[in-house]
C-alpha positions as CSV (number, residue, x, y, z in Angstrom):
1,X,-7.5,-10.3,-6.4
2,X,-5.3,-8.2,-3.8
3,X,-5.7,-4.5,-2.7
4,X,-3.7,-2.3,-1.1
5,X,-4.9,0.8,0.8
6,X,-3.7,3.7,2.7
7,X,-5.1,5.6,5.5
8,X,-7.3,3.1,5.9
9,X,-8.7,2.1,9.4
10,X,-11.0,5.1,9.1
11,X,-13.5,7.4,6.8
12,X,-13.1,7.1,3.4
13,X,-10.2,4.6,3.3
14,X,-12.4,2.2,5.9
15,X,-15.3,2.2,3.5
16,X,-13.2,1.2,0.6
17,X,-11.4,-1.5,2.8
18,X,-14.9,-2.5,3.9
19,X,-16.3,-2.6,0.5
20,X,-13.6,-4.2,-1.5
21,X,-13.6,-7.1,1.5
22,X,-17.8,-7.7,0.9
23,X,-16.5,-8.3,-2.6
24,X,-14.1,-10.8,-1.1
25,X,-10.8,-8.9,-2.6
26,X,-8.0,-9.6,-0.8
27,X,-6.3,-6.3,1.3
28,X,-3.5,-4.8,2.9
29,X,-4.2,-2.1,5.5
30,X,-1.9,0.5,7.2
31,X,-2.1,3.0,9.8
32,X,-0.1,5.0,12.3
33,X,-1.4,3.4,15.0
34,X,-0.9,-0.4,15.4
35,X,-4.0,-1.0,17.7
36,X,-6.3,0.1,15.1
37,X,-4.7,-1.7,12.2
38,X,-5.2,-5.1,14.6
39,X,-8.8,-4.1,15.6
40,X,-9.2,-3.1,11.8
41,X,-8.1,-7.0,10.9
42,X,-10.3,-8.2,13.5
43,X,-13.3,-6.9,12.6
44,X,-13.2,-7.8,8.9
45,X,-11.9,-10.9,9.5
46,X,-14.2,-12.5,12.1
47,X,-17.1,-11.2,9.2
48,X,-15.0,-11.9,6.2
49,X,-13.6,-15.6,7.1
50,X,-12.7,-16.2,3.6
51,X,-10.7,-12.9,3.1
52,X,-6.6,-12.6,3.2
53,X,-6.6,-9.2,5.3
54,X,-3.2,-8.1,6.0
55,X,-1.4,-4.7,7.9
56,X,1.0,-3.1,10.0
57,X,2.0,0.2,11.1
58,X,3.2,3.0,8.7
59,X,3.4,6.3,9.1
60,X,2.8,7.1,5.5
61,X,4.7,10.8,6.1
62,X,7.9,9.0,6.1
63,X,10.2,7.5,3.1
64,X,11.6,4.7,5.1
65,X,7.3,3.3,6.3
66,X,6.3,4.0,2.9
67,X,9.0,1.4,1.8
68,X,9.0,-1.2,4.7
69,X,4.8,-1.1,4.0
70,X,5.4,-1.7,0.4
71,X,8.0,-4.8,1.3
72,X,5.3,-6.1,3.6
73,X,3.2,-6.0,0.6
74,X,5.2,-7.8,-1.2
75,X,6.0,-10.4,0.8
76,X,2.5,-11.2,1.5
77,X,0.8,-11.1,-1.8
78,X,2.4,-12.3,-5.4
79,X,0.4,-9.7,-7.2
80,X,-1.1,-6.3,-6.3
81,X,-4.1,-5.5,-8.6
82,X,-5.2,-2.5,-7.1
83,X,-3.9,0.4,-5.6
84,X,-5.5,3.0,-3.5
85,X,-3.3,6.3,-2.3
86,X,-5.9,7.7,0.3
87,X,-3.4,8.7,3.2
88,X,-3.8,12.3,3.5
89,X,-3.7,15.2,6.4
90,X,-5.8,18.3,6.3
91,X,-4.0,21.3,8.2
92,X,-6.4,24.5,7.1
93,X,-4.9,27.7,7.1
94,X,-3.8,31.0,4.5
95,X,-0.4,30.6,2.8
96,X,0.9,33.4,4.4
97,X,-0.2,32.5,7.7
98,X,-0.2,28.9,8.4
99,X,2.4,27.3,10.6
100,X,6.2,26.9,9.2
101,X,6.6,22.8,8.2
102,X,2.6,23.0,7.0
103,X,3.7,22.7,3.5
104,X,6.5,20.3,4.0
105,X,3.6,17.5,6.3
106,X,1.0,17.9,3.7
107,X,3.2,17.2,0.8
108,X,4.7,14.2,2.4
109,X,1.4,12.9,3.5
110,X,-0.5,13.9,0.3
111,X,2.0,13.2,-2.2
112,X,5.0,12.0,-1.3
113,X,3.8,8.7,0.3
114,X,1.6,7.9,-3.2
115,X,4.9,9.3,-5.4
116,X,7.2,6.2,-3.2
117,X,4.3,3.6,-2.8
118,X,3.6,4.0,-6.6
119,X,7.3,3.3,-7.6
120,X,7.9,0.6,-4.7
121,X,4.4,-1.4,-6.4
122,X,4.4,-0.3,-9.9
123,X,7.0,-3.1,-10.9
124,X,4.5,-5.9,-9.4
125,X,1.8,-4.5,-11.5
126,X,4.0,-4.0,-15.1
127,X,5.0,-8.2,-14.4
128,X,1.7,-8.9,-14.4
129,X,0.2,-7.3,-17.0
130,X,-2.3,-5.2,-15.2
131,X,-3.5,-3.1,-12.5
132,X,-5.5,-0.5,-11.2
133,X,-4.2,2.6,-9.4
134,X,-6.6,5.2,-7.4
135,X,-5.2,8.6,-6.3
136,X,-7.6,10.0,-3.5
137,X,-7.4,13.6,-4.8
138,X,-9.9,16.3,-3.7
139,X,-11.8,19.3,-5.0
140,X,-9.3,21.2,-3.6
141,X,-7.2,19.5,-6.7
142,X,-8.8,21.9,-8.9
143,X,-10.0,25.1,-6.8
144,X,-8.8,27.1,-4.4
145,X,-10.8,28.0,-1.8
146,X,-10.8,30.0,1.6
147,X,-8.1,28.7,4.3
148,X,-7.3,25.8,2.0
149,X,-3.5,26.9,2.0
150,X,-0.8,24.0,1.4
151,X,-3.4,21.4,1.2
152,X,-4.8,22.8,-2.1
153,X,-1.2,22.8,-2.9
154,X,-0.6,19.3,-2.0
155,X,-3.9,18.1,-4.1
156,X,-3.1,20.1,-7.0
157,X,0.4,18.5,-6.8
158,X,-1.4,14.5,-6.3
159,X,-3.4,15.1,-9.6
160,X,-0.5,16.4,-11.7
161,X,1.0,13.2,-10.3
162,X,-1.7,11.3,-11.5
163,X,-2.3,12.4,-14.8
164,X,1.6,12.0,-15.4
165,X,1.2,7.9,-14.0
166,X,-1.7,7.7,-16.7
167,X,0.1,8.4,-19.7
168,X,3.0,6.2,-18.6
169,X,1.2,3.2,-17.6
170,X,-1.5,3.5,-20.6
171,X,0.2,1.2,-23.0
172,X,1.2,-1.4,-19.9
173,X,-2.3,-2.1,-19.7
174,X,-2.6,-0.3,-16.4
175,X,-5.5,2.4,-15.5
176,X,-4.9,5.4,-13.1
177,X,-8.5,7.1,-11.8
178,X,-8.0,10.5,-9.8
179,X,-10.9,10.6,-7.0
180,X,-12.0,14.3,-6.1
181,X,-14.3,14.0,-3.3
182,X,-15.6,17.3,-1.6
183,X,-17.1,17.5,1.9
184,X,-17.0,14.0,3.4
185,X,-17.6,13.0,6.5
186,X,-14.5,11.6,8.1
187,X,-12.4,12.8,11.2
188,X,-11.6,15.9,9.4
189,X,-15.2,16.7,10.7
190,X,-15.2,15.5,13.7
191,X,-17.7,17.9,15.3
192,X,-18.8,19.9,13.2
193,X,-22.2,21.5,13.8
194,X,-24.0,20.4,10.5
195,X,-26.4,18.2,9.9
196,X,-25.9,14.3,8.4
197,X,-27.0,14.9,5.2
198,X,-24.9,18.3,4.5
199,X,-22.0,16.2,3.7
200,X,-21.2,13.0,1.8
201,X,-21.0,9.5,3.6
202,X,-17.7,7.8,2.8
203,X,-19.2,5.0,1.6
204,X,-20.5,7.1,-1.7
205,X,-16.7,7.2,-2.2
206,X,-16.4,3.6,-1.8
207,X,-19.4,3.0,-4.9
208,X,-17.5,5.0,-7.0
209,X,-14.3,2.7,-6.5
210,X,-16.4,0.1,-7.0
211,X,-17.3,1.1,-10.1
212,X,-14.7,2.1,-11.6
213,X,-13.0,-0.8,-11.1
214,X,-15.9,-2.8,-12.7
215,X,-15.5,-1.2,-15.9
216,X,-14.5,-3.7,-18.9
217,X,-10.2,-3.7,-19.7
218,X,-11.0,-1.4,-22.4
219,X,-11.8,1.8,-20.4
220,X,-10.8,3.7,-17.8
221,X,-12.6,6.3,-15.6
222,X,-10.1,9.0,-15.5
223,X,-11.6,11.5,-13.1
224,X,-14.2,11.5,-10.9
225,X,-15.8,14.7,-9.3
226,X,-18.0,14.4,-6.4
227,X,-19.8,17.0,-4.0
228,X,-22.5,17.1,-1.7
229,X,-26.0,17.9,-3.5
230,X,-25.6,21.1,-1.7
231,X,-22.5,22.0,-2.9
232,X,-19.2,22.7,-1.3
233,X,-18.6,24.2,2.0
């Protein structure tokens, strides 16, 4: 079995990649940054011997990386059975105050590169008869909250995007799950004053990929919600 996923030499997108390789699932990493991608590879492989672990550098803001990943993809593995749109940039500030291009970087990142990754794999999935597709969405898909600005846009935007991919691919016998995390700890948080157990560990996102994906080929887990027992911040 073959995964591809985005964003995903770090936080959440790590401890899915990490998770998925345990299981001895097959991957296909990208990142901006080439040296973590290789270290990434590296890593997994040395503990993983039996794994295929693929990747290259993408820059999953732009059209033309989002399509040269996807061909790397392709070239690599005859089937992709799951898909995981977690690349994703956080840029807090008010609508009326955040920095002009704020919307146009977050809906690229957020949305854009799942909307052109989606279509470039899609076609793989539909020729094999199945497949499983994860958008990384966020509580911010369904409230707005204080200083959340064009990110709330971006994350409403990726969950309309998914529940449109669900009714389309229902009847190809492929299952679309929207992932709504809240307070995680990733680099977003990168020093933060607060302590451990505040927020949630990326790898409690990672269980609930898991299990959604173990689910028999009958039923699909649509949305999942998440927050810290404390609630949101």
């Amino acid at each position: 079995m073959n995964a591809v996923i985005t964003g995903s030499t770090k936080g959440i997108g790590k401890a899915i990649v990490d998770l998925l390789v345990s299981k001895s699932i097959n991957v296909a990493i990208c990142s901006r940054s080439i040296a973590d991608v290789n270290e990434c590879i590296k890593t997994l492989s040395s503990a993983n011997p039996g794994v295929k672990i693929i990747g290259c550098a993408a820059d999953m803001r732009k059209k033309e990386d989002v399509v040269s990943f996807s061909k790397f993809v392709l070239d690599h593995f005859e089937s992709v059975d799951i898909l995981i749109n977690n690349a994703g940039v956080f840029l807090p500030g008010e609508i009326t105050q955040e920095e002009d291009g704020a919307l146009e970087q977050m809906m690229e990142t957020n949305l854009y590169s799942a909307y052109h990754l989606t279509r470039a794999l899609v076609p793989n999935m539909i020729a094999n008869g199945h497949g499983h597709i994860f958008n990384m969405c966020s509580i911010a898909s369904k409230i707005a909250y204080p200083n959340g600005g064009s990110y709330s846009i971006s994350k409403f935007a990726l969950l309309g995007f998914s529940k449109v991919l669900r009714e389309e691919l229902k009847t190809k016998n492929i299952k679309v799950t929207s992932i709504m995390p809240g307070a995680t700890w990733s680099a977003s948080w990168a020093g933060v004053d607060l302590p451990e157990s505040r927020l949630m560990q990326a790898s409690d996102i990672a269980k609930v990929v898991w299990t959604a994906l173990e689910m028999s080929p009958s039923a699909v887990i649509e949305d999942i919600t998440l927050r810290p027992q404390l609630g949101d911040l």
